[in-house]
C-alpha positions in Angstrom: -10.0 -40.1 128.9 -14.0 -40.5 128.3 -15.9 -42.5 130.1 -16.7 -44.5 127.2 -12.9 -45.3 126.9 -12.3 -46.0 130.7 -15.1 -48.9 130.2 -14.1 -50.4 127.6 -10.4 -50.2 129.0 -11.8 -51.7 132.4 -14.1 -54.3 130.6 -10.7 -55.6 128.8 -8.4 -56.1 131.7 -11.9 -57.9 132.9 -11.2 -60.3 130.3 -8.3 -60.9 130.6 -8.2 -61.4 134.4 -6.1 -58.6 135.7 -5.2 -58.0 139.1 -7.0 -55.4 140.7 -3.4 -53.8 141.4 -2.7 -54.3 137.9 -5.9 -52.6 136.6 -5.6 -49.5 138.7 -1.8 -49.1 137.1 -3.1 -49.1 133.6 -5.8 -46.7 134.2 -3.6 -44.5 135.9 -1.3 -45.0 133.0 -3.6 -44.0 130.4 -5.4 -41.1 132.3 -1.9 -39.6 133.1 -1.1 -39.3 129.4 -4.5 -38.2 128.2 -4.2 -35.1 130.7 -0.3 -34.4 129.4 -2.0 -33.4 126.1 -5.6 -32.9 127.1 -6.5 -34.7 124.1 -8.2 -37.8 124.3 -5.7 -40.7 124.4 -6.7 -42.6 121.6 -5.9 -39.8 118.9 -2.4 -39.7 120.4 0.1 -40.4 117.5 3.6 -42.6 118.2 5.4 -39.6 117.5 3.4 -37.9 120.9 4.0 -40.9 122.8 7.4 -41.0 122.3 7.5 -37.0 123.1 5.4 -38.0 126.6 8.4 -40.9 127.9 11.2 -38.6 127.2 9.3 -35.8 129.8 8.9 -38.8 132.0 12.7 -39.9 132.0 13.9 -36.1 131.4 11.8 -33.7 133.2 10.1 -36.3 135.8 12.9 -37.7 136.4 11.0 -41.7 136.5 13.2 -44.8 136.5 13.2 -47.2 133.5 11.3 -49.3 135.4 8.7 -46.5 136.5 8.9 -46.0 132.3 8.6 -49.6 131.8 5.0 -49.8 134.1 3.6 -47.2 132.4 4.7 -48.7 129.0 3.1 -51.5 130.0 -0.4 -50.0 130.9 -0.5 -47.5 127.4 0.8 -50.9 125.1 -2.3 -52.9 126.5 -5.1 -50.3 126.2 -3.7 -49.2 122.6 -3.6 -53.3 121.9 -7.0 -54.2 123.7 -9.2 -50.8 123.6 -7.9 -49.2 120.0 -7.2 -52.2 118.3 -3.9 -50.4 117.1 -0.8 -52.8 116.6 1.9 -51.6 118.7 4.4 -54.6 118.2 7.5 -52.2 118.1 6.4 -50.5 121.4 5.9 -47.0 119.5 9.4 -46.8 118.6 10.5 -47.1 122.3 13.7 -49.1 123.4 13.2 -51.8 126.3 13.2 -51.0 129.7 14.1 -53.5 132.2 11.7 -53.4 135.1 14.1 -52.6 137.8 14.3 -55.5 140.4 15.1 -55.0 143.9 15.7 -57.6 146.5 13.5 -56.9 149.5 14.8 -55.9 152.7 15.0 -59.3 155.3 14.5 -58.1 158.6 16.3 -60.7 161.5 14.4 -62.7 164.3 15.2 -60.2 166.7 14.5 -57.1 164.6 10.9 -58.7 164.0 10.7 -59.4 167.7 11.2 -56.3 168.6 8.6 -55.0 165.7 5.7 -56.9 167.5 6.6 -56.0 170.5 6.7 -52.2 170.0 3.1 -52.7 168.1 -0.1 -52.0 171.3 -2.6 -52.1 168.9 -4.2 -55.5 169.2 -5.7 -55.4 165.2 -2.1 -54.2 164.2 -0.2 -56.7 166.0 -2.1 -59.0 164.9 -2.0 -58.2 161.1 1.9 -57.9 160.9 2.2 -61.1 163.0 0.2 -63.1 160.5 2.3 -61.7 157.6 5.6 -62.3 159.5 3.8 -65.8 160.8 2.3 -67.4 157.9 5.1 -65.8 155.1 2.3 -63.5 153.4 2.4 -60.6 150.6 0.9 -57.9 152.0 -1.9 -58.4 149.5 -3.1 -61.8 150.8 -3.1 -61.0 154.4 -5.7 -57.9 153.7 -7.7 -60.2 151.7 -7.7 -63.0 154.4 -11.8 -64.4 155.7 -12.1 -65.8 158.9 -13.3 -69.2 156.9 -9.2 -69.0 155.4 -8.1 -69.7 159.5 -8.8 -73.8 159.2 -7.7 -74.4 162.7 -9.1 -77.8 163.4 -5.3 -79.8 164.9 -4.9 -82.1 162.0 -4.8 -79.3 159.4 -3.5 -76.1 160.9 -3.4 -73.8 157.7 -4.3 -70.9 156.4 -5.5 -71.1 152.6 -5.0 -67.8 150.4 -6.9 -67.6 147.2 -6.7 -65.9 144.4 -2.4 -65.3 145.3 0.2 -64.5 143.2 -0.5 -66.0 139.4 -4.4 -66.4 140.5 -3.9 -69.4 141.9 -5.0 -70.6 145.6 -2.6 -71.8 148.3 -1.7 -72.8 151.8 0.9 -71.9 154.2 1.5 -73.0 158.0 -0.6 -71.8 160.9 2.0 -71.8 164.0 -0.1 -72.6 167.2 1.0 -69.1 168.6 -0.3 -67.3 165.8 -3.9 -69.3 166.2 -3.6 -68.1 169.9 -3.6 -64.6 168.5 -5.9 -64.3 166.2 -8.6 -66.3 168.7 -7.7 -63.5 171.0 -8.5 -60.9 168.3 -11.6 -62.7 167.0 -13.3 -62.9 170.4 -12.8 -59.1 170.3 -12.9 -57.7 167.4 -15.8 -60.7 165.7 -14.7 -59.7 162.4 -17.5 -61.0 160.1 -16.7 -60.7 156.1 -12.8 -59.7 156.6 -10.4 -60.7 158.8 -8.8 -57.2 158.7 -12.1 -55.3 157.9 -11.3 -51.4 156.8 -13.8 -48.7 156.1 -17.3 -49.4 154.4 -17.2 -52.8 154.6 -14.1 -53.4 153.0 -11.1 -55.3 154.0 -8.5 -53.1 155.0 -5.9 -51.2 152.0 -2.9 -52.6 151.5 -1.8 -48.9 151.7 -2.8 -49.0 155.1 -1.0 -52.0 156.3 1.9 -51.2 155.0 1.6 -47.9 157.2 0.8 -50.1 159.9 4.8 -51.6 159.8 6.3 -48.4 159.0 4.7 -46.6 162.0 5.7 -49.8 164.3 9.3 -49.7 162.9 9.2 -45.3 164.5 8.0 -46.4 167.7 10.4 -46.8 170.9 11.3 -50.4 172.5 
C-alpha cells in the first residue's frame, strides 16, 4: 500500500472517529492484502478478493470471525478511500463475529492473583482493573486528574470508553490506599501507568502483566 493510500485511509477513520484499536486493524487489513498480491490494493478486483478470504479460511486456517475483522477493515477503505460501492461485500457470505464469554475469575482466585504480584506498579495496575471494573483499555489510559479522591465523590472518571463516551465507576477506599502508596513513589506525571517514551503503558503489556502473575507461585 502507498503512502498516499495509507493517508488517505488514516485521514478517513479520522473522520469518522475510529478507535485507535480500530484503526490499527484496518490498516493491518489492507496492508496484509496488498502484500498477498504485491499489487497495490486499490486495483484489486472482487474476483481477487474473493481468491484472498478463501486462502485465509483454507490455507491460514482464520476463524469466521478472524475473516469477518478483516472484512470489516478491506469494506471500509474500499467504501471510504476508493469510493467503490461494495454493498454485496464482494460477493462474500456473512460471517458472524464469533463471541466468546470472558473467563470470570472468583474472589479467591483474584486474591491470590494480587497477592502473587511483588511489583508495586503491577499490583497496582491489575488491582485497579479488578477494583474499579475496567477494560484493559481504560486503565492504560487512566491520568492521575481521573483519581477524584476528595470523600464525597470517590470515583474514578474514564473518558473516551467504550462507544466514546466518558464515565465513572467506584473508587473503594482500599484501592485509593494503593494507588497513594504508588503515587508517592512512582509521581507519575502525564499517565498513571506511564510506559516507554512518554507514553502510557500498551495494553499489550498489561495484559502480560496478568498472564505472568497468573505463572507465578503462591
Amino acid at each position: 500500500m502507498s503512502s498516499e493510500l495509507r493517508t488517505r485511509l488514516i485521514t478517513q477513520m479520522d473522520l469518522h472517529g475510529l478507535a485507535p484499536n480500530t484503526q490499527r486493524g484496518y490498516l493491518m487489513s489492507v496492508k496484509a492484502l496488498s502484500a498477498y498480491y504485491k499489487e497495490s490494493p486499490d486495483k484489486l478486483t472482487d474476483e481477487q478478493i474473493q481468491a484472498y478470504f478463501h486462502h485465509l479460511l483454507k490455507e491460514r486456517k482464520l476463524t469466521k470471525g478472524s475473516c469477518h475483522r478483516y472484512l470489516t477493515g478491506l469494506t471500509f477503505f474500499y467504501r471510504h478511500v476508493c469510493d467503490r460501492e461494495v454493498n454485496d461485500r464482494f460477493g462474500l457470505p456473512y460471517w458472524r463475529a464469533e463471541k466468546k464469554l470472558p473467563t470470570v475469575l472468583s474472589i479467591e482466585e483474584v486474591t491470590r492473583l494480587l497477592s502473587c504480584e511483588h511489583n508495586l506498579k503491577h499490583r497496582v495496575l491489575l488491582k485497579t482493573i479488578y477494583s474499579a471494573g475496567l477494560r484493559v483499555s481504560e486503565a492504560v489510559r487512566l491520568e492521575p486528574r481521573h483519581i477524584e479522591s476528595d470523600p464525597s465523590r470517590m470515583l474514578i472518571r474514564i473518558e473516551d470508553a467504550k462507544g466514546k463516551k466518558d464515565r465513572y465507576t467506584v473508587l473503594s477506599k482500599n484501592l485509593l490506599k494503593e494507588l497513594r502508596h504508588y503515587w508517592q513513589k512512582y509521581r507519575p506525571e502525564k499517565w498513571l501507568f506511564p510506559g516507554r517514551g512518554g507514553k502510557h503503558l500498551t495494553t499489550t503489556s498489561a495484559s502480560q502483566v496478568f498472564y505472568n502473575a497468573k505463572k507465578k507461585p503462591v
